[in-house]
N, C-alpha and C positions, 0 to 999 in steps of 0.2 A: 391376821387378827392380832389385836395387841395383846402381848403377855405379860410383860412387866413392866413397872414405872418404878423407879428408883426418885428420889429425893437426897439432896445433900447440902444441910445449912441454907435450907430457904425457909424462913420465918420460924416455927416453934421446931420444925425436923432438922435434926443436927445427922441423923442417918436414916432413910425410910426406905424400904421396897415394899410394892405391893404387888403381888400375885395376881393376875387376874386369869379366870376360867370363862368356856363356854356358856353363855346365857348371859344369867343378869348377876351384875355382882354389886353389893350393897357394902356403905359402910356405918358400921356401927361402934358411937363410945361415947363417952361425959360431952359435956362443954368444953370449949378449948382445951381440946386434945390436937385440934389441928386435921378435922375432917374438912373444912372448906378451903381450908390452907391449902391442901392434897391436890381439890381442883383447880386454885387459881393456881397450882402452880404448873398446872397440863397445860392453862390456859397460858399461860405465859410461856411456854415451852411453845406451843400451837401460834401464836396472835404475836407473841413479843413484845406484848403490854403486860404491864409497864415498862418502859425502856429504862430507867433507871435504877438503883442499888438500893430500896428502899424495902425491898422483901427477902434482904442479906439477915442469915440469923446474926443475931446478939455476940458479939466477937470475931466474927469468923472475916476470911476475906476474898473468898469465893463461894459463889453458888452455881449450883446446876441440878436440870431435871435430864433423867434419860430414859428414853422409850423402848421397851425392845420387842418385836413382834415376831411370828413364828414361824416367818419364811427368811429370817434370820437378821432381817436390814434392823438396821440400830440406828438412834435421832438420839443428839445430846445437845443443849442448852446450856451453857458455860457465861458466866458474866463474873469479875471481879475489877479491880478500879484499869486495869491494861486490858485484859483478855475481853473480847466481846465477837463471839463465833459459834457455829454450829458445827457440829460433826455428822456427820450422815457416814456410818460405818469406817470407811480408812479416809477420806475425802474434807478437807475442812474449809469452813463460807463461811467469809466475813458480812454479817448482820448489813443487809441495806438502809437504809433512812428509812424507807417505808418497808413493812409486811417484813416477809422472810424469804428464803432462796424459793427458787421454782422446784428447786429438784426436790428441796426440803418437804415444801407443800405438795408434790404428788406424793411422798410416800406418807406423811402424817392422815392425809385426805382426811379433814377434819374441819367443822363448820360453827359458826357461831350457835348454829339451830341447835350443834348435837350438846350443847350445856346448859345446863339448868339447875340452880341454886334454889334453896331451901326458903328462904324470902323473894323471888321472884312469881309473877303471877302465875297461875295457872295456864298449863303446856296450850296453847291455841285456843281455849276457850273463854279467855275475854280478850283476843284479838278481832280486828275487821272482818269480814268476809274477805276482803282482796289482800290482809295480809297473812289470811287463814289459806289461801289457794295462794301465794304465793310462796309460803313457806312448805305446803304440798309438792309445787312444781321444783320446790328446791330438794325433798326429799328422796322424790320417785325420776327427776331430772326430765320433768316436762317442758324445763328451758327449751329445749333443742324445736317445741310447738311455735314461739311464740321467737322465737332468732329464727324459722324459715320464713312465716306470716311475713317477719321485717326483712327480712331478703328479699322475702316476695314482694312483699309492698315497696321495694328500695329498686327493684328492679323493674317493677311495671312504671313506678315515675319516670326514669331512665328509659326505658322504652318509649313512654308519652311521651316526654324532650324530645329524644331522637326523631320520632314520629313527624312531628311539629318540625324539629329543622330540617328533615328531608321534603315537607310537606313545600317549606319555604323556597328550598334548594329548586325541587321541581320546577316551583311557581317562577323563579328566577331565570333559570335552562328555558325553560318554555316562551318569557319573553325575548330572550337571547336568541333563540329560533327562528323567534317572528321579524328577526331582521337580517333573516340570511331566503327569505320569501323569493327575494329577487334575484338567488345563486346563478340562475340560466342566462340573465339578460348579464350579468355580471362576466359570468366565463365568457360568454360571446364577446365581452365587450375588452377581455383578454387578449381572446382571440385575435380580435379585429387591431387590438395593439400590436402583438407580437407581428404578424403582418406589416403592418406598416414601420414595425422597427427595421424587420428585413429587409424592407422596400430603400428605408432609407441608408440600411448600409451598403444594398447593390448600387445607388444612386451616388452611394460616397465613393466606393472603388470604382464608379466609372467617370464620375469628377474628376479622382487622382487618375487612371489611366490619358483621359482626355488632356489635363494638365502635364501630363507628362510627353503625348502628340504635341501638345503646344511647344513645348520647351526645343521639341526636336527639330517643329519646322523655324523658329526662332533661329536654332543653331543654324539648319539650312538655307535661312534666309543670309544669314551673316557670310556661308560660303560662298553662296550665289555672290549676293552684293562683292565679296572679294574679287572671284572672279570676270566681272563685271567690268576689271578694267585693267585686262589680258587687251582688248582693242585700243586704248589709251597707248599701252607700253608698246603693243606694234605698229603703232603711230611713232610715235618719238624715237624707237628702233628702226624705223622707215627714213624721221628726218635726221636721224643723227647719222646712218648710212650716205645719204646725199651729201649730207654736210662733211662726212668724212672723203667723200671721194675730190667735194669741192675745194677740201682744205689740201691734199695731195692734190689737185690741178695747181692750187696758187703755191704748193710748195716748189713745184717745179716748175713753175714762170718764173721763183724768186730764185733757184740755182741759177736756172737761163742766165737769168738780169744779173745776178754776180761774177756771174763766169766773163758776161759782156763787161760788168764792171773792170774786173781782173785785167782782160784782154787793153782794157783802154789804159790801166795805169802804165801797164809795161810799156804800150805806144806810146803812152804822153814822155815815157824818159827816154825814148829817143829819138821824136819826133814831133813837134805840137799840133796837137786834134783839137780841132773847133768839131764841135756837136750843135745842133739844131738845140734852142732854146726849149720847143716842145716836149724832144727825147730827154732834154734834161729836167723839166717838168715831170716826166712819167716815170723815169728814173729814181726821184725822191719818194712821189707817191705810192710805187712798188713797194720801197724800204717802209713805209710806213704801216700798208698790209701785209708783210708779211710779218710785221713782230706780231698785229694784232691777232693775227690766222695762228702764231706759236702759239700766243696766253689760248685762243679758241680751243689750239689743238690739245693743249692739255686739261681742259675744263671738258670739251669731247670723249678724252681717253674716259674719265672716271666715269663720264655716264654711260659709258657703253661699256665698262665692267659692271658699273653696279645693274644695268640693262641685263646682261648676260646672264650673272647671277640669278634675277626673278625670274628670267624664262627657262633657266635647268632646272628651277622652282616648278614654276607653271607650266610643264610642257601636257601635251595632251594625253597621258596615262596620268597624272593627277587630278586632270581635270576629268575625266573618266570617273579614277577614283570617288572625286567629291560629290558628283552627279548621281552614281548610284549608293553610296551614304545617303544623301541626301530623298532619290526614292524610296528607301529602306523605310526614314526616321517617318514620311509622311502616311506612306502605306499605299494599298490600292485605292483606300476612299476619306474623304475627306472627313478626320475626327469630326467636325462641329456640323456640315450638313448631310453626311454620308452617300456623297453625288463621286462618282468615279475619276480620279484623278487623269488629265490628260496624257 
């Protein structure tokens, strides 16, 4: 409860306190003594109107009103041309643009309703009816009726939106639905992919195995055809054998005929030898095959090395070798129409 109101140089009060007691407390005195003065300046203490220096008394360069009540909190009102601040017991609030501290206004808890001046109308009875029950609900705090109603009514709209956009949402999900009707023929038709994706990879890896038979009887084929002309070479090892035994038959008629030659020079230098024109006919053409049979005999030697060569090559443990490679790379049955190999 408020106990005392102090006053200091706010319009005719140069120093005021007033007392106030339980009940009603009145104030009585002349004319401008400064009774109305008293309230506007609680009111301006309360409301902070007016905001400016205008209800400074006559001289002075401060004003303030201060409240003090009986659970000890204290409210002070201070304004002169620098200072413009509230005190609430030890704690000071500088004035906001509008109204006054919050903290200020809980402990003053003071309302426009609760003032009433001596020329204002009569207390609610020539007000409206709704600003007769409005200033009721402000007294007894039947606000808290008419802020649940608007809760209520703030929250049932909010519910009816929501209502409506789930209704919509549904109605959206629902044709979304309607085109999943066909899920069954659809996974079958999954199904019936993935299958055939299988199909076409075991078709791939037996592609690539098949192409890989291929590559082997290719290789095989190249061995074969290699070998293919081992009867060529022991052809040509067959005549280069004759030809060599025939080139040693003519190498040894051509010693013979030299030897005979020999034998005739030495007779011719101690005795003169007539020879048959024939024997000397056979005699030159001797000499003439047997140079031919040397250049042979050496054009012979190199193919009957390089002969040799391919047959320590090719002998028949290689050819073995290649043949069964060769069965290996083709298999028992034939990759392309899988008929059993001979």
């Amino acid at each position: 409860m408020l106990k005392t109101i102090s006053f200091r140089n706010y319009q005719t009060h140069r120093k005021l306190v007033l007392k106030l007691k339980p009940g009603l407390n009145v104030l009585i005195g002349d004319n401008d003594v400064g009774k109305s003065a008293a309230i506007r300046g609680v009111k301006w203490a309360v409301f902070n109107r007016p905001r400016g220096l205008q209800h400074l008394r006559w001289g002075s360069s401060e004003m303030s009103v201060e409240m003090k009540y009986d659970n000890g909190d204290k409210v002070k009102r201070i304004r002169d041309k620098t200072i413009n601040e509230y005190r609430l017991n030890d704690e000071v609030y500088k004035v906001p643009s509008t109204g006054i501290p919050a903290a200020v206004e809980k402990v003053l808890n003071l309302t426009p309703i609760n003032f009433q001046f001596q020329h204002d109308r009569a207390f609610m009875l020539s007000e409206t009816a709704g600003e007769v029950g409005k200033q009721i609900n402000e007294m007894v705090d039947l606000t808290i009726i008419d802020t649940t109603l608007s809760c209520l009514n703030k929250q049932a709209r909010e519910n009816s939106q929501e209502r409506e956009s789930l209704s919509l949402t549904i109605k959206r999900r629902s044709e979304e639905l309607d085109g999943f009707k066909n899920m069954d023929e659809m996974e079958e038709a999954l199904g019936e992919m993935t299958r055939t994706e299988a199909q076409k990879n075991n078709l791939f890896g037996t592609c690539a195995k098949i192409e890989r038979q291929v590559a082997k009887i290719k290789t095989g084929k190249k061995a074969i055809k290699e070998l293919e002309c081992i009867d060529d070479m022991e052809k040509d090892l067959k005549a280069c054998k004759e030809a060599r035994k025939e080139f040693k038959r003519a190498e040894r008629e051509s010693e013979k005929l030299e030897e005979d030659l020999e034998r005739i020079r030495k007779t011719r230098k101690t005795s003169a030898v007539t020879l048959p024109i024939k024997q000397l006919g056979r005699i030159v053409v001797l000499k003439r095959e047997r140079k031919l049979l040397r250049k042979q005999g050496i054009t012979l030697r190199d193919l009957l090395k390089d002969i040799e060569q391919e047959q320590k090559y090719v002998n028949s443990e290689n050819v073995s070798i290649l043949e069964a490679k060769l069965k290996k790379a083709i298999g028992k049955e034939c990759p392309l129409c899988r008929r059993p190999m001979p």
